[in-house]
C-alpha positions as CSV (number, residue, x, y, z in Angstrom):
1,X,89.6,205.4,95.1
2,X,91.8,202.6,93.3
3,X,93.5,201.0,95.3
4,X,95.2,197.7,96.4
5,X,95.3,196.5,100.5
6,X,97.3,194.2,101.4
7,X,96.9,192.7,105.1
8,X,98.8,190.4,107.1
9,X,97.4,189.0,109.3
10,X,99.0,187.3,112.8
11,X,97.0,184.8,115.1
12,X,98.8,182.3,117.7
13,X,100.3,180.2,115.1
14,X,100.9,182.1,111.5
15,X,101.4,184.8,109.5
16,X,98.9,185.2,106.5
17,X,99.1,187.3,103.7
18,X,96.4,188.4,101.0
19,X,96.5,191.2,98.5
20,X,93.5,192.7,97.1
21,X,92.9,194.5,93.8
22,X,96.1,195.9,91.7
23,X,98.8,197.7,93.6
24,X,98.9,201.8,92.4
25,X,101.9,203.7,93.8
26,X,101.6,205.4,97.5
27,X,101.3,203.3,100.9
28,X,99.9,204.1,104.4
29,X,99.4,201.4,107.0
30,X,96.7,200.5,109.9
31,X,96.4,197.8,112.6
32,X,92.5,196.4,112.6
33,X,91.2,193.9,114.9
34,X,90.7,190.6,112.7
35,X,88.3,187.6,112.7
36,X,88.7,185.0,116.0
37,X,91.1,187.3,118.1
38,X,93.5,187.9,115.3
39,X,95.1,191.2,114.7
40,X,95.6,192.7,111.2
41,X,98.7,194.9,109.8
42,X,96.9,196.4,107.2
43,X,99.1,198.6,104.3
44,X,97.2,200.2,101.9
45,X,98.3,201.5,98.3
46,X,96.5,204.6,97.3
47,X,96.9,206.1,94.4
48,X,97.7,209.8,96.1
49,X,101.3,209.1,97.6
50,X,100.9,212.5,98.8
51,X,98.4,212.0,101.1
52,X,100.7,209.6,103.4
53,X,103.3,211.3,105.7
54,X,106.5,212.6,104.3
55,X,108.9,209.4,104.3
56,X,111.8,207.4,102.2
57,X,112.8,204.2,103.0
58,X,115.5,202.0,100.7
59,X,117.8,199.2,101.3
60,X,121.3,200.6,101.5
61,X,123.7,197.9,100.4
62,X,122.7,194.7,98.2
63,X,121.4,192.1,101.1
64,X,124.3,189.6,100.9
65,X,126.3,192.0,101.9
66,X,124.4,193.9,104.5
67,X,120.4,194.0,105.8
68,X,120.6,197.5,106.0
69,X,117.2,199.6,105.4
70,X,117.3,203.7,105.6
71,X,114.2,205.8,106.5
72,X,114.4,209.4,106.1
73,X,111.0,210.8,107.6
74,X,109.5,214.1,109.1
75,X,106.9,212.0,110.9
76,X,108.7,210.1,113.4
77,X,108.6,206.7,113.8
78,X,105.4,205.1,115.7
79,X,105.4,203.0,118.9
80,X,106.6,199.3,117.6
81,X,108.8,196.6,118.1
82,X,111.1,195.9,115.2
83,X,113.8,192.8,115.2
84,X,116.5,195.0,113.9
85,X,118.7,197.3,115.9
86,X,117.3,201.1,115.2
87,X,120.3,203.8,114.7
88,X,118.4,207.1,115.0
89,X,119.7,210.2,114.0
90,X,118.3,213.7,114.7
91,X,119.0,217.4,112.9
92,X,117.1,219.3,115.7
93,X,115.6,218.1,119.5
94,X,113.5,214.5,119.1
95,X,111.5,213.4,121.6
96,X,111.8,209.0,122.2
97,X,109.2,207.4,124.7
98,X,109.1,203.4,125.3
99,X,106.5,201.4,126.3
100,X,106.8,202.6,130.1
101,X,105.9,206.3,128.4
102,X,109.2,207.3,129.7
103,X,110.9,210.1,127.6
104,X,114.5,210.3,126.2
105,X,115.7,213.3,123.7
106,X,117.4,212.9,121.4
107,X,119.9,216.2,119.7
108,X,121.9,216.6,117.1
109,X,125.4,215.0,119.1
110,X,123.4,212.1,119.8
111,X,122.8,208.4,118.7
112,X,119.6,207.0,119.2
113,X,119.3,203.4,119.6
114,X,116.3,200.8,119.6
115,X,117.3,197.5,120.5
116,X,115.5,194.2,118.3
117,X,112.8,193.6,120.0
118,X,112.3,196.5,122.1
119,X,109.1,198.9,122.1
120,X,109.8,202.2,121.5
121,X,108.5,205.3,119.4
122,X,110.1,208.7,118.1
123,X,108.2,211.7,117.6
124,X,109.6,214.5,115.3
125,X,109.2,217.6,114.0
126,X,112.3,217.7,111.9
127,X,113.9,215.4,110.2
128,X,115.1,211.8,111.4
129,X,117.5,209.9,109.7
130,X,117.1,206.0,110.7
131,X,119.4,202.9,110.0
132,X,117.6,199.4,110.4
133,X,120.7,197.0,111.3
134,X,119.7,193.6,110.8
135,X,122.2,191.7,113.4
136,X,122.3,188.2,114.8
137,X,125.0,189.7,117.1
138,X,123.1,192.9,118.3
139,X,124.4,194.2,121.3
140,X,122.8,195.8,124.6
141,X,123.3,199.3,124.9
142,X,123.7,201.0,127.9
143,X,121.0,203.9,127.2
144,X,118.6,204.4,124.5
145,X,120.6,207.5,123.8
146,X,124.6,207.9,123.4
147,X,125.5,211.6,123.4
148,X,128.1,211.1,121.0
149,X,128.9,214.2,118.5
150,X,131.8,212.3,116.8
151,X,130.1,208.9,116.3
152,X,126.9,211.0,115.5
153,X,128.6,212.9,112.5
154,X,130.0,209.8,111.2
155,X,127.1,208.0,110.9
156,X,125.0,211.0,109.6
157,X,128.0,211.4,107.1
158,X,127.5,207.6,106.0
159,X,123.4,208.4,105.8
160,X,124.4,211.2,103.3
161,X,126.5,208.9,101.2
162,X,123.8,205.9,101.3
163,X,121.2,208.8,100.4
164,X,123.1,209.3,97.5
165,X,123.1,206.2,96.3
166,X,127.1,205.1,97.3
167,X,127.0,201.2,98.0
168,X,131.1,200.9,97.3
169,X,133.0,198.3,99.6
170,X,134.5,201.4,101.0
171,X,131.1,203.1,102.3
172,X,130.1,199.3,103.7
173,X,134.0,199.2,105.4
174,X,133.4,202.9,107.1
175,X,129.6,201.8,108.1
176,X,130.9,198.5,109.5
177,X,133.7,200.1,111.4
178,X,131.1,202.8,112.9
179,X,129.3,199.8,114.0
180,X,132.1,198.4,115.8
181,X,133.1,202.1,117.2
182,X,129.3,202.0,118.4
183,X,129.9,198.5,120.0
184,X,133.1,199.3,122.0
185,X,131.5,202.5,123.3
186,X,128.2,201.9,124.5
187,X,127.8,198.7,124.9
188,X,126.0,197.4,128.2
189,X,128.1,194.1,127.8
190,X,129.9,195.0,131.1
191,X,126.7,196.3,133.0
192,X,125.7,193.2,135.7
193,X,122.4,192.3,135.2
194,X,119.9,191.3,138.5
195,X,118.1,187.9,138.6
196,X,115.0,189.8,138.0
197,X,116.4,191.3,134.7
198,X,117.9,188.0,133.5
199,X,115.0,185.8,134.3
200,X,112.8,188.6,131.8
201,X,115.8,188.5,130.0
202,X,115.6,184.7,129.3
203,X,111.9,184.3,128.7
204,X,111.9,186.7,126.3
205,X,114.5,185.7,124.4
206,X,113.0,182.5,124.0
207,X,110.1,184.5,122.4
208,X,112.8,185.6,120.0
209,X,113.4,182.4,118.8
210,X,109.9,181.0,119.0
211,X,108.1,184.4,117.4
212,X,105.8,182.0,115.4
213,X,105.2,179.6,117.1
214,X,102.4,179.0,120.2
215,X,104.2,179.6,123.6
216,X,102.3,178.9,126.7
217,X,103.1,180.9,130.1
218,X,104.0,177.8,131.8
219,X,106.8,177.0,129.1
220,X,108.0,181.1,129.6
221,X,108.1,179.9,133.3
222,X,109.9,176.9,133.0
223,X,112.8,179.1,130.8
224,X,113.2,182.0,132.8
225,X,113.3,179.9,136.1
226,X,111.3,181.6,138.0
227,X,106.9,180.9,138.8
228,X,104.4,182.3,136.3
229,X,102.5,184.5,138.4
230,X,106.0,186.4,139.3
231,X,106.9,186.1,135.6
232,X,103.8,188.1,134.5
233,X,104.8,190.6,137.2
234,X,108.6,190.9,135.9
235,X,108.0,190.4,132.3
236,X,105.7,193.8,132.4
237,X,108.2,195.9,134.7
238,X,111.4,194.9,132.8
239,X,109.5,195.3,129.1
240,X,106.3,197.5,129.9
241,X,104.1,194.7,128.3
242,X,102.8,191.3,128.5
243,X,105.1,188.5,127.4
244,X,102.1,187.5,124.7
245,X,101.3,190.9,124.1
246,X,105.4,191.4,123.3
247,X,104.9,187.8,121.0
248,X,102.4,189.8,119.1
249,X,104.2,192.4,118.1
250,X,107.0,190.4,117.1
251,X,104.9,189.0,114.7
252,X,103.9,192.1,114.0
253,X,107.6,193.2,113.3
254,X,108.0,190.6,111.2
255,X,105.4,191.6,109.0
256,X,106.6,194.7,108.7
257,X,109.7,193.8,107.5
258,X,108.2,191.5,104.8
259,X,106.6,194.7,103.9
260,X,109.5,196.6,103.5
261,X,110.9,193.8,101.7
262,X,108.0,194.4,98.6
């Protein structure tokens, strides 16, 4: 088969990409281990689009004005961390599971939200609508889902008008005020956090920041104020992975996003 793969590949320090062969239309994607410990996003371009799962993704407003990306798929959305906020949206009962394996559903009076940097997967039988909010001001949320019907109808209303093709200011001014309904709402802004939480909290935002770069367990330490060994311990129980294993698929995120970006 003709075909062009394109890989990127993470290790402590970089992200590397390399294209192979001329791309053909059609794209399906793989993780592979790589050479020296390295681990490989690998997205393939066949030249049967049919043979990938059922899914649409486009950018919904022109960039400088909004990082939006849509995805409108049948096959649910696999377990990975993503740095933009996830607004999912269900016709019928979806099941969401996070790192932990714990379950959330997900109906059609619901808002599902993935927080940046959060593992989490959805598995579908019907159709998911899903807005990919690029924010440098994304919230907490109280839960992964907000039973919402009114919220939930506007923003599957917006996701009909994007699907469309409608990028006026007006459609960005109704999606930016849904945002802001979302914000005032659900929110976990106002929910106290323990010293076990914030001490994940911190060392892992310092992983945010420092994605790419090498980060040692005794620096994690030093940030969230608390001893490594205990660290290791409250980074798993608060995120349901490692603090490098949560590094890597950051990078990993970020690669996928470069991906979407063509």
């Amino acid at each position: 088969m003709d075909a062009i793969t394109r890989m990127y590949w993470t290790s402590a320090d970089s992200v590397r990409i390399c294209d192979v062969r001329p791309a053909i239309p059609g794209r399906a994607a793989a993780l592979t281990s790589g050479p020296g410990g390295t681990t490989m996003l690998q997205l393939q371009v066949l030249d049967r689009p049919e043979a990938t799962a059922p899914r649409r993704m486009w950018r919904a407003f022109p960039r400088e004005l909004a990082d939006v990306l849509c995805i409108q798929t049948r096959a649910g959305l696999p377990m990975q961390m993503r740095d933009e906020l996830a607004i999912v949206l269900a016709r019928g009962p979806v099941r969401m599971a996070d790192a932990h394996g714990r379950p959330s559903l997900l109906g059609p009076g619901d808002v599902g939200l993935i927080a940046p940097g959060e593992l989490c997967a959805v598995e579908a039988g019907e159709e998911v609508c899903v807005l990919l909010v690029a924010r440098a001001d994304a919230p907490r949320f109280a839960t992964r889902v907000a039973h919402d019907p009114g919220l939930a109808a506007k923003f599957r209303a917006l996701f009909g008008e994007l699907r469309r093709g409608l990028t006026a200011l007006d459609v960005l001014a109704r999606f930016t005020e849904a945002l802001a309904e979302l914000d005032a709402r659900h929110s976990s802004a106002t929910i106290p956090a323990t010293s076990r939480s914030r001490a994940a909290a911190r060392a892992r935002d310092y992983l945010l920041e420092h994605f790419a770069e090498p980060v040692s367990l005794e620096q994690l330490a030093d940030v969230s104020g608390i001893n490594r060994f205990h660290l290791l311990r409250v980074f798993r129980r608060e995120f349901g992975v490692t603090a490098h294993e949560y590094q890597r698929h950051l990078r990993l995120a970020r690669a996928s996003r470069l991906l979407a970006s063509g």
